[in-house]
C-alpha positions as CSV (number, residue, x, y, z in Angstrom):
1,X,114.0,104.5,107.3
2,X,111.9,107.7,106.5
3,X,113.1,107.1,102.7
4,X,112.3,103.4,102.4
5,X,109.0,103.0,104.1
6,X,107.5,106.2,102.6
7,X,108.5,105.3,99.2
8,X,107.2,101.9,99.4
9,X,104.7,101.0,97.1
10,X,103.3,98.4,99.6
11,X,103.6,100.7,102.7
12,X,103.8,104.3,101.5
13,X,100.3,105.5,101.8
14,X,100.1,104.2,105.1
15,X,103.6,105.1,106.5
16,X,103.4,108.2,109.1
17,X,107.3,108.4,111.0
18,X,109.9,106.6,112.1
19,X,111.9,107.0,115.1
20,X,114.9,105.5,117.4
21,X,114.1,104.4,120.6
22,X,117.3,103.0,121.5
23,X,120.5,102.8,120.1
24,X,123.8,100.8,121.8
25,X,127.3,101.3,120.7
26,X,128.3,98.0,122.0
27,X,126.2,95.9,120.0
28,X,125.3,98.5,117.1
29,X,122.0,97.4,117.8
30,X,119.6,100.1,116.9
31,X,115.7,99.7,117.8
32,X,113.4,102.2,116.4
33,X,109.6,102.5,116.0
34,X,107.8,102.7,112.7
35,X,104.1,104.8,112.5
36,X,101.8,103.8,110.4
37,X,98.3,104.8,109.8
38,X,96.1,102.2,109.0
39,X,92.5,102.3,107.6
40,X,89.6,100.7,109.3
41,X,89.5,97.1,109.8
42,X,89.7,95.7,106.7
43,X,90.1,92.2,106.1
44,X,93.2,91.0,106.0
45,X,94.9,94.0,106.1
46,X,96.7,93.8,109.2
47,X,97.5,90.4,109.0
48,X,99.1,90.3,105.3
49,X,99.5,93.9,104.4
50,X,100.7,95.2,108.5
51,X,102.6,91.5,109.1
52,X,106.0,92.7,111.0
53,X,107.5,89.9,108.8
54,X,106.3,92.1,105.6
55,X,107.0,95.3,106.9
56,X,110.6,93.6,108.3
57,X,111.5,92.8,104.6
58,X,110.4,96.1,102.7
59,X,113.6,96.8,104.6
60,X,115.5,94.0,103.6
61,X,114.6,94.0,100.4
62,X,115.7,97.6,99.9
63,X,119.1,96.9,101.5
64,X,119.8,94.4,99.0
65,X,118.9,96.7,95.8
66,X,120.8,98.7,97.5
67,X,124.3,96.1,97.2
């Protein structure tokens, strides 16, 4: 996750850490927690730019380049 979100051309500037909070073998379900730093409130910005839809598929996206 480090890789993808701070190489992002969308998200990189603003990308700080990510980390697991939880992982289960059972499921191999992993929940983690991203970190960004975002600037003061611009318009928009966390709406469009900080949408967990977006941020969601800058991850996606980079799993399918990756097939």
């Amino acid at each position: 996750l480090m890789d993808v979100y701070s190489s992002s051309p969308a998200l990189g500037r603003y990308f700080r850490s990510a980390q697991v909070v939880n992982f289960s073998n059972e499921s191999s379900t992993v929940f983690y927690q991203l970190e960004f730093s975002v600037p003061p409130s611009t318009e928009g910005f966390m709406e469009n730019t900080m949408n967990p839809d977006f941020v969601k598929n800058i991850l996606r996206q980079n799993i399918y380049d990756e097939d």
